[in-house]
C-alpha positions as CSV (number, residue, x, y, z in Angstrom):
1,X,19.7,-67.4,70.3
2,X,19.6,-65.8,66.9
3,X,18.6,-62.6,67.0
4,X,17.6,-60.9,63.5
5,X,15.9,-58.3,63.2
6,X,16.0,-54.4,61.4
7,X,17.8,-53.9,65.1
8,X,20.3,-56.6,65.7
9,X,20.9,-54.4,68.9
10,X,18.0,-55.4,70.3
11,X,19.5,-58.4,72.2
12,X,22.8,-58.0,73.2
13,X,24.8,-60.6,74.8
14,X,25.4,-60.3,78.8
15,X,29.4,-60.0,77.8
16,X,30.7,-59.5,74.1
17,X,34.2,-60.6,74.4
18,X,35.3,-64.7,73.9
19,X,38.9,-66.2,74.2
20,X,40.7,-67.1,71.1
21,X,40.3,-71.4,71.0
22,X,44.3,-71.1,71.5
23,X,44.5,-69.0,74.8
24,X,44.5,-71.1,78.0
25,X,42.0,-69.6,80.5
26,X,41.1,-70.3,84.4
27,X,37.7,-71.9,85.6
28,X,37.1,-68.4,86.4
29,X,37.9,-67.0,82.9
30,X,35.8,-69.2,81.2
31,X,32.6,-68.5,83.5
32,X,32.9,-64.7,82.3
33,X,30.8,-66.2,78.9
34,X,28.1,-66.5,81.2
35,X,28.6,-65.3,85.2
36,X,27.1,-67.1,87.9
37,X,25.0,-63.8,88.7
38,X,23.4,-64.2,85.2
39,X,22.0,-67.6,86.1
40,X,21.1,-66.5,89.8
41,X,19.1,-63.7,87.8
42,X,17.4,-65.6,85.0
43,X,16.6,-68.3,88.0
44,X,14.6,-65.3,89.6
45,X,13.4,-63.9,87.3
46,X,11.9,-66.9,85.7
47,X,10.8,-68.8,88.8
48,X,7.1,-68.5,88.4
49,X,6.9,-68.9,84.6
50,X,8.6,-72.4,84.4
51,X,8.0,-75.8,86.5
52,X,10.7,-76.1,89.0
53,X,10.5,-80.1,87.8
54,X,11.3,-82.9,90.4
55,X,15.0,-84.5,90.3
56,X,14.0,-88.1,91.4
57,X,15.4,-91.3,92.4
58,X,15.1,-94.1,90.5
59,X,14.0,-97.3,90.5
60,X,17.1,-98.2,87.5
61,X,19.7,-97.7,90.2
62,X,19.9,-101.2,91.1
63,X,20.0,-102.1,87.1
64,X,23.4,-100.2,86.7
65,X,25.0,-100.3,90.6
66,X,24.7,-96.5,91.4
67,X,22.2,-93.7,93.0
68,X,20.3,-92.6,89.6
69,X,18.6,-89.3,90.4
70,X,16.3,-88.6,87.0
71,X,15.9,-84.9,86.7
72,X,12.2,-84.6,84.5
73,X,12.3,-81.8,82.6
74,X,9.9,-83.3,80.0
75,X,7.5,-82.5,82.6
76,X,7.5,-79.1,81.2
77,X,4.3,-77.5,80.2
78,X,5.4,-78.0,76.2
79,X,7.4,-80.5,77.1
80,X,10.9,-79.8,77.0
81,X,13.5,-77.8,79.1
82,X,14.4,-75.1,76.3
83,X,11.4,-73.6,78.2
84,X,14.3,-71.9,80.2
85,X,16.1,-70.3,78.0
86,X,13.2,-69.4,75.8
87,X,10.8,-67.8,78.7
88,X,14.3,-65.7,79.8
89,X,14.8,-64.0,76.4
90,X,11.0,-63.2,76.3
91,X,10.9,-61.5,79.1
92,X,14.5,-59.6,78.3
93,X,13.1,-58.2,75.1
94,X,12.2,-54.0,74.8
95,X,8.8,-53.3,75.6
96,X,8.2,-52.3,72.3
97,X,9.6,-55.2,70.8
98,X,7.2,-57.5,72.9
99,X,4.5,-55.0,71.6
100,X,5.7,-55.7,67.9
101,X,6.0,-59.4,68.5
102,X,8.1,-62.2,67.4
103,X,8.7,-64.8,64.8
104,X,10.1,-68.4,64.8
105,X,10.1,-70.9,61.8
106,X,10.8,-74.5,62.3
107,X,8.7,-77.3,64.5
108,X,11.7,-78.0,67.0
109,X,11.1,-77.7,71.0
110,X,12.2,-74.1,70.9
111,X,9.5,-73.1,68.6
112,X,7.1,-74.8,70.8
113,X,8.3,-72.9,73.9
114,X,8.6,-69.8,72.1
115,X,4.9,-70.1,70.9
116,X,3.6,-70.7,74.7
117,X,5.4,-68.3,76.2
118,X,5.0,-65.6,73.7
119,X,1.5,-66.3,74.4
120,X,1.7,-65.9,78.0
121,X,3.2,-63.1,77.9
122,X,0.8,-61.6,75.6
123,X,3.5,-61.2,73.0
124,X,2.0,-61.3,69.5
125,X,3.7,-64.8,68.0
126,X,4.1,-66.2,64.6
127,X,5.4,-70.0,64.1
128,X,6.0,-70.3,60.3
129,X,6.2,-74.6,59.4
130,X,6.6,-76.4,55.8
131,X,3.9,-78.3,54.5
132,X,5.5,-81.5,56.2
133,X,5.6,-80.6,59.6
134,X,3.2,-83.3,61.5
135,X,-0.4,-81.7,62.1
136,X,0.2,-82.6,66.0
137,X,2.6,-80.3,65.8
138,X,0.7,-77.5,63.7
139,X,-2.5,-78.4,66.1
140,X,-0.1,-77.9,69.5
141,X,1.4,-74.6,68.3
142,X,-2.2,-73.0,67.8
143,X,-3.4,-74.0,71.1
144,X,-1.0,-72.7,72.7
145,X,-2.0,-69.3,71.3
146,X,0.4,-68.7,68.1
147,X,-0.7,-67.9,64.9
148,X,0.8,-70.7,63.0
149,X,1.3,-70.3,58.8
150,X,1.8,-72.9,56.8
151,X,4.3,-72.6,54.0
152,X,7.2,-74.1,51.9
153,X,8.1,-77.8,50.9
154,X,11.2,-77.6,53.5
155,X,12.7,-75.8,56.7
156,X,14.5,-73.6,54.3
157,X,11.6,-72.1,52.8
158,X,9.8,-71.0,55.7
159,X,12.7,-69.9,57.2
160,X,13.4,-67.4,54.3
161,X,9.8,-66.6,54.8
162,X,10.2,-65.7,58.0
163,X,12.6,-63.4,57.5
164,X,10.8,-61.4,54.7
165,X,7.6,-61.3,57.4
166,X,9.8,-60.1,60.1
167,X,11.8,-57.4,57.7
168,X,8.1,-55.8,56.9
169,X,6.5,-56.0,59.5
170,X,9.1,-55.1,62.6
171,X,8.5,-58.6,64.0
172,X,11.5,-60.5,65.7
173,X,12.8,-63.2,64.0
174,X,13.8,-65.9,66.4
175,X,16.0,-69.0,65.7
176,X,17.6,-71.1,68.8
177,X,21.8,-70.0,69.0
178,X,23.6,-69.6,72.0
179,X,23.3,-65.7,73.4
180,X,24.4,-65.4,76.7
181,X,20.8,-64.7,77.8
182,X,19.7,-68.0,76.2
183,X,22.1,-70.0,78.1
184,X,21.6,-68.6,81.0
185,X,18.1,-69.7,81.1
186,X,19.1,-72.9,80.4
187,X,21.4,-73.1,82.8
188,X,18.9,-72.1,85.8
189,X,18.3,-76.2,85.6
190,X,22.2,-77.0,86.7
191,X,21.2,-75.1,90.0
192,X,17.9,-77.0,90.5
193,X,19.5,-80.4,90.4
194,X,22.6,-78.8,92.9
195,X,19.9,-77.7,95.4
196,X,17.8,-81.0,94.8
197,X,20.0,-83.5,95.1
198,X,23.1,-82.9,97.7
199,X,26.3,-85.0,97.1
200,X,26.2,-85.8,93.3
201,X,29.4,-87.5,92.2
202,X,28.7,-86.7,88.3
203,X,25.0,-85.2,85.9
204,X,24.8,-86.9,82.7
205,X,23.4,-84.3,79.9
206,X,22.6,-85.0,76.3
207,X,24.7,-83.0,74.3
208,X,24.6,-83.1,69.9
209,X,24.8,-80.1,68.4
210,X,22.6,-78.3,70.5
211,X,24.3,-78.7,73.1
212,X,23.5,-75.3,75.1
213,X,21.8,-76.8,78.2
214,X,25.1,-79.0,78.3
215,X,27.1,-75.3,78.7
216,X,24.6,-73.7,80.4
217,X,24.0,-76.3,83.3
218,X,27.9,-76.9,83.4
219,X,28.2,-73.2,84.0
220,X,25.9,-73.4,87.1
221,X,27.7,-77.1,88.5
222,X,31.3,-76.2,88.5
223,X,30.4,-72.7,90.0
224,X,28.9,-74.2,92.9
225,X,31.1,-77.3,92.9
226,X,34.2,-78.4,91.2
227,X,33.7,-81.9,92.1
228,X,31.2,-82.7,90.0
229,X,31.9,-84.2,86.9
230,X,30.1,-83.2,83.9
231,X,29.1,-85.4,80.8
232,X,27.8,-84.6,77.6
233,X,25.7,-87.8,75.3
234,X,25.9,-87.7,71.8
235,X,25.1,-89.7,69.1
236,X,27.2,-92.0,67.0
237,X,25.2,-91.5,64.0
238,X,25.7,-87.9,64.4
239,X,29.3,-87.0,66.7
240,X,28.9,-83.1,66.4
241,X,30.2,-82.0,69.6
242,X,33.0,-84.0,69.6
243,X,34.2,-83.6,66.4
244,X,34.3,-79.5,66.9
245,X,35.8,-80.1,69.6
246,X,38.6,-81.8,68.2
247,X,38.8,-79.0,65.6
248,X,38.8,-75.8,67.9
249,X,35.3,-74.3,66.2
250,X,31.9,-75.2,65.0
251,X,31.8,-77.9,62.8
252,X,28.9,-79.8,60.7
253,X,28.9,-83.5,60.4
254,X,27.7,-84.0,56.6
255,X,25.6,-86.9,58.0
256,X,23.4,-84.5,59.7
257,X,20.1,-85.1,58.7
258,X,17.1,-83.8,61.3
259,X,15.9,-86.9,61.4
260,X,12.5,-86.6,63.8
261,X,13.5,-89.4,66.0
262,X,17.0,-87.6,67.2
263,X,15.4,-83.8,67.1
264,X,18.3,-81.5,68.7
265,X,20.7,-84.6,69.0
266,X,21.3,-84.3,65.3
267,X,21.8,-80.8,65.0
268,X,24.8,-78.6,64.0
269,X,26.7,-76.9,66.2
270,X,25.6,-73.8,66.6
271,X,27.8,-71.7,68.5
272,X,31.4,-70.6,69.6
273,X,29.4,-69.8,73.2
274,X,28.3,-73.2,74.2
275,X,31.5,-74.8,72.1
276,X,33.9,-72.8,74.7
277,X,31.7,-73.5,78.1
278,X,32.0,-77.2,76.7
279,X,35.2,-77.3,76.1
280,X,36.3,-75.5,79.3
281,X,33.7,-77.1,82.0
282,X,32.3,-80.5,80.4
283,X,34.6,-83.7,82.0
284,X,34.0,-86.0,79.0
285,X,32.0,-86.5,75.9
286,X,30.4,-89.5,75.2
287,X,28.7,-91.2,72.1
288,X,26.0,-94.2,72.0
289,X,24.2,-96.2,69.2
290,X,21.0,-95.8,68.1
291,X,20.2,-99.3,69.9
292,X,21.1,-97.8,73.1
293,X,19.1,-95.2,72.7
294,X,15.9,-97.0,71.9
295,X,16.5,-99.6,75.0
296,X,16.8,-96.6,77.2
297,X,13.5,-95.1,75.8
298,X,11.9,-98.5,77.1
299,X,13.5,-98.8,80.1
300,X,12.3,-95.2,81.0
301,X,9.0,-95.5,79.9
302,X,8.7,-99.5,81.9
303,X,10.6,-98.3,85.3
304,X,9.6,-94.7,85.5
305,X,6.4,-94.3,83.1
306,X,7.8,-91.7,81.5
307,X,7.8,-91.5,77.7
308,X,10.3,-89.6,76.3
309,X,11.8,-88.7,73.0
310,X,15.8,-89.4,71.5
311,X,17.2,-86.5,73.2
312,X,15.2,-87.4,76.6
313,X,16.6,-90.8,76.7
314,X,20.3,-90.2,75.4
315,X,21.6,-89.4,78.8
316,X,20.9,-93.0,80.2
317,X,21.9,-94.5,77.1
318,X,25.2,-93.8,78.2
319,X,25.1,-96.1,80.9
320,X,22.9,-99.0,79.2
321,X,26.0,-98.7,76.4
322,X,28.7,-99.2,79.7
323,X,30.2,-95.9,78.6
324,X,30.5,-94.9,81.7
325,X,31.7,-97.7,84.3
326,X,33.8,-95.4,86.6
327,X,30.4,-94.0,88.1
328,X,29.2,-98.0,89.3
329,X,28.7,-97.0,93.2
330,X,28.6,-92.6,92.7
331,X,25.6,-90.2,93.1
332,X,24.4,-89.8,89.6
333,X,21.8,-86.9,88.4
334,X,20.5,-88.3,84.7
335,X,18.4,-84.7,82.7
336,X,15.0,-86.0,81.1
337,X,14.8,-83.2,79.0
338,X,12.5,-84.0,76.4
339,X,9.5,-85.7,76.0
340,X,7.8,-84.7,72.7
341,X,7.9,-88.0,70.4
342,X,4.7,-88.5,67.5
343,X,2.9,-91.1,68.5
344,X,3.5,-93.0,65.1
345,X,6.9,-92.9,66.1
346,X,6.1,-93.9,69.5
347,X,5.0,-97.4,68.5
348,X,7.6,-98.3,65.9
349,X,10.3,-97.3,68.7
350,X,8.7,-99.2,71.4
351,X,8.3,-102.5,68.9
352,X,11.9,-102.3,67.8
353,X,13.0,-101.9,71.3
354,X,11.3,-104.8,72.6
355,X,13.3,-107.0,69.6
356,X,16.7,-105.5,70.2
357,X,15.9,-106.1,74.2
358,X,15.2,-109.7,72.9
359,X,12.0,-109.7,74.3
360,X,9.9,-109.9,71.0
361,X,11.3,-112.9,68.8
362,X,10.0,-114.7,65.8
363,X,10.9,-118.4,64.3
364,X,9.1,-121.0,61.6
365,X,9.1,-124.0,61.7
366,X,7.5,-126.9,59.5
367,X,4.6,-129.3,60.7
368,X,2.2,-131.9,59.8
369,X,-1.0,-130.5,58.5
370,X,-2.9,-132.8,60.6
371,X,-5.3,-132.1,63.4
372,X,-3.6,-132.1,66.6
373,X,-0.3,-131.0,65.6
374,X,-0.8,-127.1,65.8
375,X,-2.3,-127.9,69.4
376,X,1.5,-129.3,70.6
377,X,3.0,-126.4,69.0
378,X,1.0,-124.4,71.4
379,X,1.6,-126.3,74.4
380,X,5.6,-125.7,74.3
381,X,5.0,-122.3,73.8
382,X,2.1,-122.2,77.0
383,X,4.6,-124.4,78.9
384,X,7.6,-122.2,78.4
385,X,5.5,-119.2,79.3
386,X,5.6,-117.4,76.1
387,X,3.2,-115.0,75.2
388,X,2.4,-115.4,71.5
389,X,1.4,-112.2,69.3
390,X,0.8,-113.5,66.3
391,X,0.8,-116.2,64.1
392,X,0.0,-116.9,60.2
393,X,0.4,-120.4,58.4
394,X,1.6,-121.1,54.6
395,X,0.5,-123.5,53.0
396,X,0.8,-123.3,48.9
397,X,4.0,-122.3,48.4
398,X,5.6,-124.7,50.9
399,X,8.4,-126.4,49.3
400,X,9.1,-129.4,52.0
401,X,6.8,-132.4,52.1
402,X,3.3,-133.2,50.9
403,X,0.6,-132.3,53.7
404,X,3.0,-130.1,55.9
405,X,2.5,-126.6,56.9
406,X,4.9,-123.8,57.4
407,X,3.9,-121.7,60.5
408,X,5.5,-118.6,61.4
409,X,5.0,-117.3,65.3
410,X,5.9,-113.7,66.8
411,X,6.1,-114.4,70.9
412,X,6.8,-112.3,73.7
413,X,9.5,-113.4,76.8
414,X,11.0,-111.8,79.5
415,X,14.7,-111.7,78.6
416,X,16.9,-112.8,76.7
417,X,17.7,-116.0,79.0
418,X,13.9,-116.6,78.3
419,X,14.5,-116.5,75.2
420,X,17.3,-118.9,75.0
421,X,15.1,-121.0,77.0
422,X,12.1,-121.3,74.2
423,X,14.5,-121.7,71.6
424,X,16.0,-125.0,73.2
425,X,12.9,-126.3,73.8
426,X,11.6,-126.0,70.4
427,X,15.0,-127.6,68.8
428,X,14.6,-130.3,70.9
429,X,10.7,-130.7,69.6
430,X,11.3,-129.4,65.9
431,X,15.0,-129.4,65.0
432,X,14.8,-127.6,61.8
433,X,12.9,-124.4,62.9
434,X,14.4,-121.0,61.6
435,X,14.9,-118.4,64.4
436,X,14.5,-115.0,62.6
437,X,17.9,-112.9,63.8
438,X,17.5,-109.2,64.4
């Protein structure tokens, strides 16, 4: 966490000092950027404030050959686990600070948290968003009790604006980083899932940029056992963590771009904090495709009916990828950790799943514009089982024969064998049909 304000002292970090990226430190070492104690503490002290969210079996397990426990932090009241971390550095700050109040400018999950909490604490908050931001967004934030302000084209301009409010007016000017009382928060989840689930083998985390529940959690796991093996999810499109990794200090990929559909995943790296924990505590780093990530979206909101954003999903993309085959028969804890997708963005995920799970497939084919004709059509497709979705004919600018009508079909199946099956069958009845590829 970013702390800026006219006294930077305000917030100070739970320990000042960090090891050089050369020096060679012991478990032990590394755990002094955030103690056990300070995680025990932030646990307490933020027990009643946050969900203690469920850490479930799941019905996937079979799919992939291992115990999958789903820890469901989207069930969050906003949402999203940087409820933790966010609620802890609330409740941290000076009384008269919280009299004062704070200030936050972006539309991430951490200004959502900070705009609920804040709220509930009866902390006066301000969330300053660009023109762009989605009105679901601007309508959630004032619900939850923030005064919300409009202004700027881009994230840059309300964040300068935010800093000029917050200079006048003594507010305190928020923006997510990685303070030791921030991760701490974050890291209360790592000792949820240890006391929920007994025996893991390995907890899959998405990691990104942001990658401060990653450090925080791993803080928590390897304090209470060793054993477990820690893995971080990123992003192909956008390899952050791994690429500061490789260089020592905090790096930022040029292909970085926000995009709404990643959130956090795409972030930069934000800290020498989280970047030490990682490098120190985390097993392996991982990175999946985009594909993966949407297939896992659908397979989490078809097996567990639980809809979920990028950064939720990442962590099981891992395994629909096959990046991780040494866990087939281990006890495997998956974090859920977000769940706050538009629903515009919703639909156009799902739809583009379904295609890449070749479940959703489209072909044309010519026929005889006679009656009759259209009628077989529809009996292969009834007789395979297809489901069909939609279906338009053309006939002017048909360039075959005389009397013939091109017809294009969009049809549902169940896999991709299914698939294969319906696209034998109509070979067989009309060899010259055109399978549209994805």
């Amino acid at each position: 966490m970013k702390i800026v304000s006219r006294n930077e002292e305000l917030l100070r970090d739970a320990l000042s000092c960090l090891p050089q990226p050369s020096s060679r430190t012991s478990l032990a070492g590394c755990n002094k950027l955030i103690r056990f104690e300070d995680i025990s503490a932030a646990a307490f002290k933020i027990q009643y404030g946050v969900q203690k969210t469920p850490c479930m079996y799941s019905r996937l397990s079979k799919q992939f050959g291992m115990d999958i426990y789903l820890k469901k932090e989207f069930l969050q009241y906003t949402g999203s686990v940087k409820e933790r971390g966010v609620l802890y550095l609330l409740m941290s700050l000076p009384q008269d600070q919280q009299r004062k109040g704070v200030i936050v400018a972006s539309d991430s999950n951490f200004s959502m948290a900070v705009a609920y909490h804040a709220s509930e604490l009866r902390i006066p908050v301000f969330v300053i968003m660009s023109t762009s931001t989605a009105p679901a967004r601007v309508k959630m934030c004032r619900e939850y009790g923030a005064m919300v302000i409009s202004y700027g084209t881009t994230a840059k301009d309300s964040q300068v604006h935010a800093r000029r409010l917050a200079q006048e007016n003594g507010y305190l000017y928020l923006e997510e980083e990685d303070s030791a009382v921030y991760l701490s928060g974050l890291g209360t989840m790592g000792l949820e899932i240890h006391e929920q689930v007994p025996k893991l083998d390995a907890v899959i985390f998405p990691a990104g940029g942001h990658c401060g529940l990653l450090a925080g959690s791993a803080a928590a796991l390897k304090h209470l056992n060793p054993h477990i093996s820690v893995i971080g999810v990123e992003s192909e499109s956008f390899p952050v963590l791994q690429q500061s990794l490789k260089a020592g200090h905090p790096t930022e990929d040029q292909a970085c771009n926000n995009h709404h559909f990643y959130g956090d995943v795409s972030g930069v790296c934000f800290g020498s904090n989280s970047l030490q924990l990682t490098g120190k505590l985390v097993d392996k780093v991982v990175a999946v495709r985009e594909e993966d990530i949407l297939i896992s979206m659908l397979r989490l909101l078809e097996y567990e009916r639980a809809t979920v954003d990028a950064e939720g999903a990442i962590g099981l993309a891992a395994l629909v990828a096959g990046k991780l085959p040494e866990l087939k028969g281990k006890r495997v804890a998956i974090v859920i950790c977000s769940g706050n997708l538009e629903l515009h963005l919703l639909q156009q995920c799902v739809a583009r799943a379904l295609t890449l799970d070749n479940r959703v497939c489209r072909f044309s084919l010519v026929i005889s514009d006679c009656p009759g004709d259209m009628s077989k059509l529809l009996e292969i497709l009834a007789r395979e089982e297809a489901r069909l979705l939609d279906i338009k004919q053309e006939r002017t600018f048909v360039t075959s024969e005389l009397f013939t009508v091109k017809v294009t079909c969009t049809v549902e199946t169940r896999d991709k064998i299914h698939t294969a099956q319906l696209r034998n069958a109509l070979l067989e009845r009309y060899p010259t049909t055109a399978w549209t590829e994805r």
